[in-house]
C-alpha positions, -999 to 999 in steps of 0.1 A, spaced: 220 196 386 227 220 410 261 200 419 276 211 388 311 225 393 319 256 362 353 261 375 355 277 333 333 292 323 350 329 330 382 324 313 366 301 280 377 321 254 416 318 271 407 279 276 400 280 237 428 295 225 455 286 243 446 251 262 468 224 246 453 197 215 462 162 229 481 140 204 469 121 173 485 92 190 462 86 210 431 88 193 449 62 173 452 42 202 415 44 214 401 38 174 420 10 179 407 -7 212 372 -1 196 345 -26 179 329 1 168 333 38 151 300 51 148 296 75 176 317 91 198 308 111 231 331 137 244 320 146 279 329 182 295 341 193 261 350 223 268 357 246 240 358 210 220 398 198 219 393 163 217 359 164 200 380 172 172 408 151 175 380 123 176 363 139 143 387 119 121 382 85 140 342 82 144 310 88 118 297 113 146 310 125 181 286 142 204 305 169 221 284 181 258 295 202 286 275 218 314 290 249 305 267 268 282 292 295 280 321 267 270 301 256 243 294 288 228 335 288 218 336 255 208 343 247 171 350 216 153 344 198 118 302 190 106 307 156 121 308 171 158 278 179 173 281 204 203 253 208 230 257 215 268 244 187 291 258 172 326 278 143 327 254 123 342 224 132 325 233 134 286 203 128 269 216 101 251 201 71 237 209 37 258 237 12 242 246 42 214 280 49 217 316 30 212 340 55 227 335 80 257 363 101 262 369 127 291 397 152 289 410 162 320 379 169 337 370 137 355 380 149 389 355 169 388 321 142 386 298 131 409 318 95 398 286 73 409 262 94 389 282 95 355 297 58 362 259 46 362 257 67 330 285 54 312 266 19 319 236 28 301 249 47 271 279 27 260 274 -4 239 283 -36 250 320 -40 248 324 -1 246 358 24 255 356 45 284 387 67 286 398 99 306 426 110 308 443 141 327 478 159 328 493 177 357 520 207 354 539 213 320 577 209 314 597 237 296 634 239 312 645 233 344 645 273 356 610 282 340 598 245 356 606 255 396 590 291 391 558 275 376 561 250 406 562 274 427 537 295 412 516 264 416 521 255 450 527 287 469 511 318 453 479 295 438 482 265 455 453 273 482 427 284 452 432 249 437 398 230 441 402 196 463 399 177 435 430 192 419 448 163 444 433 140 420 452 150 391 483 155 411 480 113 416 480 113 378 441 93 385 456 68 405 437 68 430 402 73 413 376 49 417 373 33 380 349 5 382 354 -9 347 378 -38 332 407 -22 329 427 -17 301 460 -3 283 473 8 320 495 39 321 521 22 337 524 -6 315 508 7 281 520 35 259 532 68 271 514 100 256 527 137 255 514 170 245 532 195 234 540 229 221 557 256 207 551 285 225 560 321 230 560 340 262 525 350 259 513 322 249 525 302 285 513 338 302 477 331 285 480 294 297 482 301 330 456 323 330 432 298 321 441 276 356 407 271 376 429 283 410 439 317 393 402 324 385 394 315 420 428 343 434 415 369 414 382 362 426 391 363 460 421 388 462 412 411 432 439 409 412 457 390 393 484 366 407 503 362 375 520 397 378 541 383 414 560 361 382 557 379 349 592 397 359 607 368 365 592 346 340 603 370 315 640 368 328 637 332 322 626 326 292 648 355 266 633 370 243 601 368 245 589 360 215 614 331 211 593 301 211 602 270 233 590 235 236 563 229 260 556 192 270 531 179 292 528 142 300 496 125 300 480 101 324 448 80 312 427 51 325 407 27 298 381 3 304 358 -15 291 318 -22 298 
């Protein structure tokens, strides 16, 4: 598909190591709204955080992304099966799967193409669930320099479908029956305990600061370090990182 968007693919082994694992929580949550746990699909893996998350909750997750490079760091338990394939053309068998789950990474489908996907793979009476999260939250100070960061430095590198998750999903198309809404239905964090470097390695990770350094040719991260640094101490000091998640759920 030549429409596929590898916004990743340059900074996977960073988007490995130091992208966030969503909570336990929430797999709880979508084990639960399902009839059936014997397959799993994980679409646009990535390096595999919620294929494993799933791992404890299903007989077998399949975990794809068009990313070949992606998939070469992913890792997860023997009942995850990694292979790269588009969103809308998994190779999957028709009515196989109870759960599809997509990690902050819809915004980036053709939604017509997997939508009619999702149809023919999910059992009756399956889970569809994505789910995205915007900027983290450390402390006020550190939080208005990586808003800024966000907005003026890298704000122009975003992709337009960054907008998408700035609405938290709200205003994606999501042609299913609708259920557990955000606004009404449990509230999900992730969060961490991180070091300086680990925030630093974070932010390297972000799709726009790929897109400055490959525009500019250098690295946008060093107009903040000084000041990030100030903020946060001493730098090994480790501080909670939270980052609120926003999902839709439906059902075929």
């Amino acid at each position: 598909m030549s429409d596929f968007k590898d916004h990743f693919s340059t900074q996977s082994k960073g988007y490995g190591k130091f992208r966030p694992s969503y909570p336990e929580a929430l797999y709880h949550y979508l084990a639960d709204l399902c009839q059936g746990h014997e397959r799993a699909w994980d679409c646009a893996t990535g390096t595999g955080q919620a294929a494993r998350g799933l791992s404890g909750f299903f007989d077998h997750v399949v975990a794809t992304d068009g990313s070949a490079e992606q998939i070469s760091q992913a890792a997860g338990p023997d009942n995850v099966s990694f292979r790269t394939a588009f969103a809308a053309q998994s190779g999957l068998e028709p009515e196989s799967i109870d759960l599809i789950t997509v990690a902050q990474a819809l915004h980036w489908f053709d939604l017509e193409a997997f939508y009619q996907e999702v149809r023919r793979v999910l059992k009756p009476g399956g889970i569809l669930a994505v789910w995205c999260y915007n900027l983290l939250k450390i402390d006020e100070e550190i939080d208005l320099i990586i808003t800024r960061f966000d907005q003026d430095i890298v704000g122009e590198y975003w992709p337009p479908e960054r907008q998408l998750v700035r609405n938290d999903y709200a205003t994606m198309a999501f042609p299913f029956e609708e259920i557990g809404e955000a606004d009404s239905g449990p509230k999900f964090n992730m969060a961490s305990m991180w070091a300086l470097d680990d925030l630093i390695g974070y932010l390297a990770t972000w799709s726009s600061v790929a897109a400055y350094k490959a525009a500019l040719g250098h690295d946008p991260l060093h107009q903040i370090t000084e000041e990030l640094t100030a903020a946060w101490g001493a730098p090994r000091d480790k501080k909670r990182v939270i980052w609120p998640l926003s999902y839709r759920i439906g059902r075929r």
